[in-house]
C-alpha positions as CSV (number, residue, x, y, z in Angstrom):
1,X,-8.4,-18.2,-36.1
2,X,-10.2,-15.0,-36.0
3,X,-10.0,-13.4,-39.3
4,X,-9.2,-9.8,-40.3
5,X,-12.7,-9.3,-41.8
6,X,-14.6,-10.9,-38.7
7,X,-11.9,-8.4,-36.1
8,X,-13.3,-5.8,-38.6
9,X,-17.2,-6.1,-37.5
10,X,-16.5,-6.5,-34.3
11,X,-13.9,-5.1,-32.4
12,X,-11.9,-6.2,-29.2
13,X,-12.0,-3.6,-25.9
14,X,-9.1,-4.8,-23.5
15,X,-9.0,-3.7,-20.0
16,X,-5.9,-2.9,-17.9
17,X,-4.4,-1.0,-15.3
18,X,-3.3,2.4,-16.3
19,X,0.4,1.8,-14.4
20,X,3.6,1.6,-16.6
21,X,3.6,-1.8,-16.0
22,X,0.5,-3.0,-16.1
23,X,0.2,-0.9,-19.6
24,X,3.6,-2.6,-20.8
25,X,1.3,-6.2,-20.3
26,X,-1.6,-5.0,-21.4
27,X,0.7,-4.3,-24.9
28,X,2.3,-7.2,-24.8
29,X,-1.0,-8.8,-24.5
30,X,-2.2,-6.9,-27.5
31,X,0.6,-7.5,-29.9
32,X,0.7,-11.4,-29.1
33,X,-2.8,-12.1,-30.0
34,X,-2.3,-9.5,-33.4
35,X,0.3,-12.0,-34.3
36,X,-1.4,-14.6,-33.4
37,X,-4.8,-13.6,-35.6
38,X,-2.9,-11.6,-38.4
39,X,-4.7,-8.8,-37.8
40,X,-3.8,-4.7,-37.0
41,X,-3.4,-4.5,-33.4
42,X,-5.8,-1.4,-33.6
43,X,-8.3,-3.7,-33.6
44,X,-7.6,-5.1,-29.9
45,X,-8.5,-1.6,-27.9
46,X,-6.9,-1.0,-24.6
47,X,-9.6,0.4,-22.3
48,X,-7.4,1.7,-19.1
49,X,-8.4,2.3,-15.6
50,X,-6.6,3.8,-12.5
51,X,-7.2,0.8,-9.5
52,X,-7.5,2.0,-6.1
53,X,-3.8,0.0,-5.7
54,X,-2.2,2.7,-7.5
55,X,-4.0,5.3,-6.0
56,X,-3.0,4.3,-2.6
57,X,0.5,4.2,-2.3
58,X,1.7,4.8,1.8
59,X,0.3,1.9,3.1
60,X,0.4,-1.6,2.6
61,X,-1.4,-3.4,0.6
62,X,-2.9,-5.7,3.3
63,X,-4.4,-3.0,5.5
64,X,-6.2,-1.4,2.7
65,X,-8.2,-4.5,0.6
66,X,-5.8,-6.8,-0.1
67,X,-5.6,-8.0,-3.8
68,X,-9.5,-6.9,-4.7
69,X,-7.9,-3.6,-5.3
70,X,-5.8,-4.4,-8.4
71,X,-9.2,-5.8,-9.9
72,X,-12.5,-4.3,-8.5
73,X,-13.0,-1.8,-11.6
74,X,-12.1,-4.0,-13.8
75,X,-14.1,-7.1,-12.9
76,X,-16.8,-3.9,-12.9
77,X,-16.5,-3.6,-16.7
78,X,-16.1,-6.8,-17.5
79,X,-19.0,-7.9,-15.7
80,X,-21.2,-5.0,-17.4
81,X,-19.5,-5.8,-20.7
82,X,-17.7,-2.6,-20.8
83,X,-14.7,-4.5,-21.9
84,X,-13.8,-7.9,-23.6
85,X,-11.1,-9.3,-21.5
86,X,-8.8,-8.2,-18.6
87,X,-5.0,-8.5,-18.2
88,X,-3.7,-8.9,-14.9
89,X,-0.5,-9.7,-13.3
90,X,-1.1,-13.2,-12.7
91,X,0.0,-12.5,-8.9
92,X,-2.1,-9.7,-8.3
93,X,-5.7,-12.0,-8.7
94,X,-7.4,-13.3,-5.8
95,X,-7.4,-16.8,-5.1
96,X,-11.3,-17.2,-5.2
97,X,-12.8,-15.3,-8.4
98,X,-16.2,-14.6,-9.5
99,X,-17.7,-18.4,-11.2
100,X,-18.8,-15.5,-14.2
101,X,-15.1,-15.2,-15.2
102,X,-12.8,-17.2,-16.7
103,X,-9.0,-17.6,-17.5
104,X,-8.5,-17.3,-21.2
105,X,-4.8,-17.4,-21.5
106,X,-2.1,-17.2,-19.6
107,X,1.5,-15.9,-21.4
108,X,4.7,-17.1,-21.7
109,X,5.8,-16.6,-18.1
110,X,9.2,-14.3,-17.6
111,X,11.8,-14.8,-15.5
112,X,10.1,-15.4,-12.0
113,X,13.4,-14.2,-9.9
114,X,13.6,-11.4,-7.7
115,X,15.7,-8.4,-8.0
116,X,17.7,-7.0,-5.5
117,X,18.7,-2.9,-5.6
118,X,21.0,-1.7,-3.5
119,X,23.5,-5.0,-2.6
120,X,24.9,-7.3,-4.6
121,X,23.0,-10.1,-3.1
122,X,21.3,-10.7,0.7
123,X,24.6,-11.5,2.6
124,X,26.4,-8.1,0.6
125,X,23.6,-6.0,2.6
126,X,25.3,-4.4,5.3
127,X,24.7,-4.9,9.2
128,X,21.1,-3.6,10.0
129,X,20.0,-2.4,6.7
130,X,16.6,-0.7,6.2
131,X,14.7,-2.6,3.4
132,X,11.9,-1.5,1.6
133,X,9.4,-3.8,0.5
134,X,5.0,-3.9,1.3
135,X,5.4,-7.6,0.0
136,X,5.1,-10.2,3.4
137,X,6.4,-12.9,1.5
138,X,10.1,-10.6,0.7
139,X,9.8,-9.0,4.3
140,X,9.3,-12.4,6.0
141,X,12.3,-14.3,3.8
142,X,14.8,-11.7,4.2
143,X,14.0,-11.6,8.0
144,X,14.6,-15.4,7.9
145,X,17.9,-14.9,6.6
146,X,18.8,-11.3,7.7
147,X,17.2,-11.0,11.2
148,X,19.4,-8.3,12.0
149,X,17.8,-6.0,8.8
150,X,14.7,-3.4,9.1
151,X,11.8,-3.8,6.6
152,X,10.0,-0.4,6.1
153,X,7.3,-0.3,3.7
154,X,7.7,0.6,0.1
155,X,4.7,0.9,-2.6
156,X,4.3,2.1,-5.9
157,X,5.5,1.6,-9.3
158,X,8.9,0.5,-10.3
159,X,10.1,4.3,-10.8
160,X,8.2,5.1,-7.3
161,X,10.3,2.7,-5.4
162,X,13.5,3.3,-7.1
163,X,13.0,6.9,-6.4
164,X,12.7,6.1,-2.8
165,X,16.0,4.3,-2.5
166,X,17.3,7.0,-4.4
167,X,15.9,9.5,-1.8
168,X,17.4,7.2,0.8
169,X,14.3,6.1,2.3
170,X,16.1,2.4,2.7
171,X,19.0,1.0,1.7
172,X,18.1,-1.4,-0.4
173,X,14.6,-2.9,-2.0
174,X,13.3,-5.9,-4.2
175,X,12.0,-5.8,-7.3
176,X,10.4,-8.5,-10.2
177,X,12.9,-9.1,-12.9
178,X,10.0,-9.7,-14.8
179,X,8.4,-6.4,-14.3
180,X,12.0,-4.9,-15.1
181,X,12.4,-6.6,-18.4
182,X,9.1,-5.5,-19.4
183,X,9.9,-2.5,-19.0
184,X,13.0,-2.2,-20.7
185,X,15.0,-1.9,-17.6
186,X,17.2,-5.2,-17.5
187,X,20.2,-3.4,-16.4
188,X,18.7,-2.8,-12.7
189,X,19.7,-4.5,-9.6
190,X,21.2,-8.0,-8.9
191,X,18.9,-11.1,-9.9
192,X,18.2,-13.3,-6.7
193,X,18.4,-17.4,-7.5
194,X,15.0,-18.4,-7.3
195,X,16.0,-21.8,-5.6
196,X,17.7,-20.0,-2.4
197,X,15.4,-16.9,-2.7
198,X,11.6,-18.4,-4.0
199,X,9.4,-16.7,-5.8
200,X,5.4,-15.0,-5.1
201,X,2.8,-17.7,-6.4
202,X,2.4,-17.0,-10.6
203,X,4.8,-14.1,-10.2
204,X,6.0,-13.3,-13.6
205,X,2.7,-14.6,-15.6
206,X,0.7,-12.6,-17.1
207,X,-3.0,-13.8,-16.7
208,X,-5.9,-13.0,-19.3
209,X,-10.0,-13.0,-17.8
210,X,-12.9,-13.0,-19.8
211,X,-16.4,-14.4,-19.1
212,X,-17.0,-17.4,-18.8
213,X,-19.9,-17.6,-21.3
214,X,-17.8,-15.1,-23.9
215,X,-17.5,-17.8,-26.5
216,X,-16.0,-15.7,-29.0
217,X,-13.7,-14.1,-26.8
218,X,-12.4,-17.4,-25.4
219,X,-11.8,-18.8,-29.0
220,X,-9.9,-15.2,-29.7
221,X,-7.5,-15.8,-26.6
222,X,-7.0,-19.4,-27.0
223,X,-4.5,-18.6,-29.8
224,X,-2.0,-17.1,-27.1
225,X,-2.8,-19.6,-24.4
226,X,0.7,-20.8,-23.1
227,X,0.2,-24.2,-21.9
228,X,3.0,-24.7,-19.5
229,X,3.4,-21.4,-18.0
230,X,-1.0,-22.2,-17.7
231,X,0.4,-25.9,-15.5
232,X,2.7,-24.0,-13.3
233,X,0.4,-20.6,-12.8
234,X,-2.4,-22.6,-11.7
235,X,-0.5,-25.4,-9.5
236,X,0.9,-22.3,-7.9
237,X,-3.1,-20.7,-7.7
238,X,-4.2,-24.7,-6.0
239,X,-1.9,-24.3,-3.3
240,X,-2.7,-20.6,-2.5
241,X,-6.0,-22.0,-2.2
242,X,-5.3,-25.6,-0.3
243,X,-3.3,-22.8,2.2
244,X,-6.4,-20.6,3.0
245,X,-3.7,-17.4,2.8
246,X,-4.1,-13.7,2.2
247,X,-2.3,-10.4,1.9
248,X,-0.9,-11.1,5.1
249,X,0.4,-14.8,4.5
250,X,4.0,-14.8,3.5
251,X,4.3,-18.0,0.8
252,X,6.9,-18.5,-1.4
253,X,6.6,-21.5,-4.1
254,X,9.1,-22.4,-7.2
255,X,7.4,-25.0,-9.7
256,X,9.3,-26.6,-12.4
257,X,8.6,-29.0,-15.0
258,X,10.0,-32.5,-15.5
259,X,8.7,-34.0,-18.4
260,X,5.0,-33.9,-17.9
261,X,5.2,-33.8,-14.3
262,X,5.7,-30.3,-12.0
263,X,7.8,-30.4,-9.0
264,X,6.3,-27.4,-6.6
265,X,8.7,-26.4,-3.5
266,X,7.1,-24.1,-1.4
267,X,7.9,-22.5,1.8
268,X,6.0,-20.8,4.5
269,X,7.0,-17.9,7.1
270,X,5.8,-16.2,10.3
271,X,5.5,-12.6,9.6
272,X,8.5,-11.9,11.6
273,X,10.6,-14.7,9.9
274,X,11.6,-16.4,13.0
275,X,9.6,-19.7,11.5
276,X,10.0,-21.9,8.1
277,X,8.5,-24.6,7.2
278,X,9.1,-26.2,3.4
279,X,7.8,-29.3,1.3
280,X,7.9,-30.2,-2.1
281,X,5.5,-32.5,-4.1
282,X,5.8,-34.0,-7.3
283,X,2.2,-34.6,-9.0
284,X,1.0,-34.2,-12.7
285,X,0.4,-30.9,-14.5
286,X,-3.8,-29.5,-14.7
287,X,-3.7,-32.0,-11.0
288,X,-5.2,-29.5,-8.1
289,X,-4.8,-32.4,-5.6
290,X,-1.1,-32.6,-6.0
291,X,-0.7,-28.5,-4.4
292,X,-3.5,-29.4,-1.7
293,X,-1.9,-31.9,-0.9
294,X,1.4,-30.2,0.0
295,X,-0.6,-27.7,1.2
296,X,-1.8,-29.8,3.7
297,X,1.2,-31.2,4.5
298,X,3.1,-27.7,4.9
299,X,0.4,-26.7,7.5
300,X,0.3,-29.9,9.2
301,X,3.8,-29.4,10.3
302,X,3.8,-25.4,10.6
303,X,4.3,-23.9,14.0
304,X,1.5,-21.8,15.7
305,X,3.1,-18.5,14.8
306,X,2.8,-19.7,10.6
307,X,-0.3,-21.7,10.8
308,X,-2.1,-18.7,11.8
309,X,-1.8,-16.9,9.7
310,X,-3.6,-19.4,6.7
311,X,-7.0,-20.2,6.7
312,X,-6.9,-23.6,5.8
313,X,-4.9,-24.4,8.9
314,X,-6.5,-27.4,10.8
């Protein structure tokens, strides 16, 4: 344990996003490890920057760099040594990251269900609703089950796409319950079940870089390090790379734990959500061979119009 004398000498510069949200994680991040060390939480900075994500906010995120958007500046100043450590949203990071970082800790994951505002649930929204939503994975699922609804693009922050429905740019629009919580706004919308409605890979998990050769940094984050929401964030993370997607591949996965075993069920979607294709593996936490393997499996029986859209599609 880091002591208040040693956090003293040497201080700790965290980067973040300057968003509501992200600033609400980078907080949370902030407080835990205080706790954790016994020390002022002064002594944990939080370094902000605005990404180009946030900047950009009428277009998808696909057509304009994909998830490298979220985390260019920051891998910038972490890299240079401008900052300690990063906090992301776990489902915001690139599958493939620099071999010069390194997750430190991953945080007790939140509640990983979708919200929806607007209807009380997907069969409450009326005939031909316009839904808002940049995410491929919501667009494609609601198509699956709603064919008859529109999906026009939504971006921005929580208040951003609220204010949009608001405007009545759509009729309705997901949100993370997560992402609500954190922000202090649990009484919004109507919670989807995550075992009819799946979740983004590591949506809800707050995820914690450093470099890899930061040995004081890694012992500092260690104390937060959550090791079952760590299991299911990067099962989730193995199969997102076993798939070969992107921005533009719609995945959904739920993982839960069984003892010291996860069960991942993930599903796959053609853009338009005309095509599904689902698996589930059972395999042992920290194993990446388990999620390739149902990886391989999901694109082995995936039609054309899913299959290419992931890379690792034979």
């Amino acid at each position: 344990m880091t002591t208040q004398t040693d956090t003293q000498k040497q201080n700790f510069r965290l980067g973040t996003r300057r968003s509501p949200l992200a600033m609400a994680q980078a907080e949370e991040t902030r407080d835990r490890l205080a706790a954790a060390h016994g020390i002022d939480p002064a002594h944990i900075e939080i370094v902000a920057v605005t990404a180009s994500g946030d900047r950009i906010q009428d277009r998808a995120l696909a057509e304009i760099g994909g998830k490298a958007l979220w985390t260019k500046k920051l891998d910038a100043w972490l890299a240079s040594g401008e900052i300690d450590f990063a906090v992301h949203s776990a489902k915001d990071v690139e599958t493939i990251r620099p071999e010069s970082f390194t997750i430190g800790a991953i945080l007790p994951r939140e509640d990983v269900r979708d919200v929806l505002v607007g209807a009380e649930s997907i069969r409450a929204l009326p005939q031909g609703a316009v839904v808002g939503t940049s995410a491929p994975r919501r667009a494609a699922q609601l198509l699956h089950a709603r064919p008859d609804c529109k999906v026009v693009t939504f971006r921005g922050n929580v208040a951003t796409r609220l204010a949009k429905l608001a405007a009545g740019e759509a009729d309705a629009t997901f949100l993370a319950a997560a992402g609500l919580k954190r922000l202090g706004e649990t009484g919004t919308g109507h919670p989807l079940d995550a075992h009819d409605w799946l979740p983004a890979p590591a949506q809800a998990a707050i995820m914690v870089e450093c470099r890899a050769d930061d040995a004081r940094t890694l012992s500092f984050l260690a104390a937060v390090d959550h090791a079952a929401s760590r299991a299911s964030v990067l099962a989730e993370r193995a199969l997102l790379a076993g798939l070969g997607g992107n921005c533009h591949s719609p995945i959904a996965v739920l993982t839960r734990h069984e003892g010291d075993a996860l069960v991942m069920r993930a599903a796959l979607f053609s853009p338009d959500g005309a095509e599904r294709v689902e698996g589930e593996a059972r395999f042992a936490a920290g194993d990446a061979e388990g999620p390739a393997r149902l990886a391989a499996d999901l694109l082995a029986r995936a039609v054309p119009a899913i299959a290419d859209h992931f890379a690792g599609a034979p």
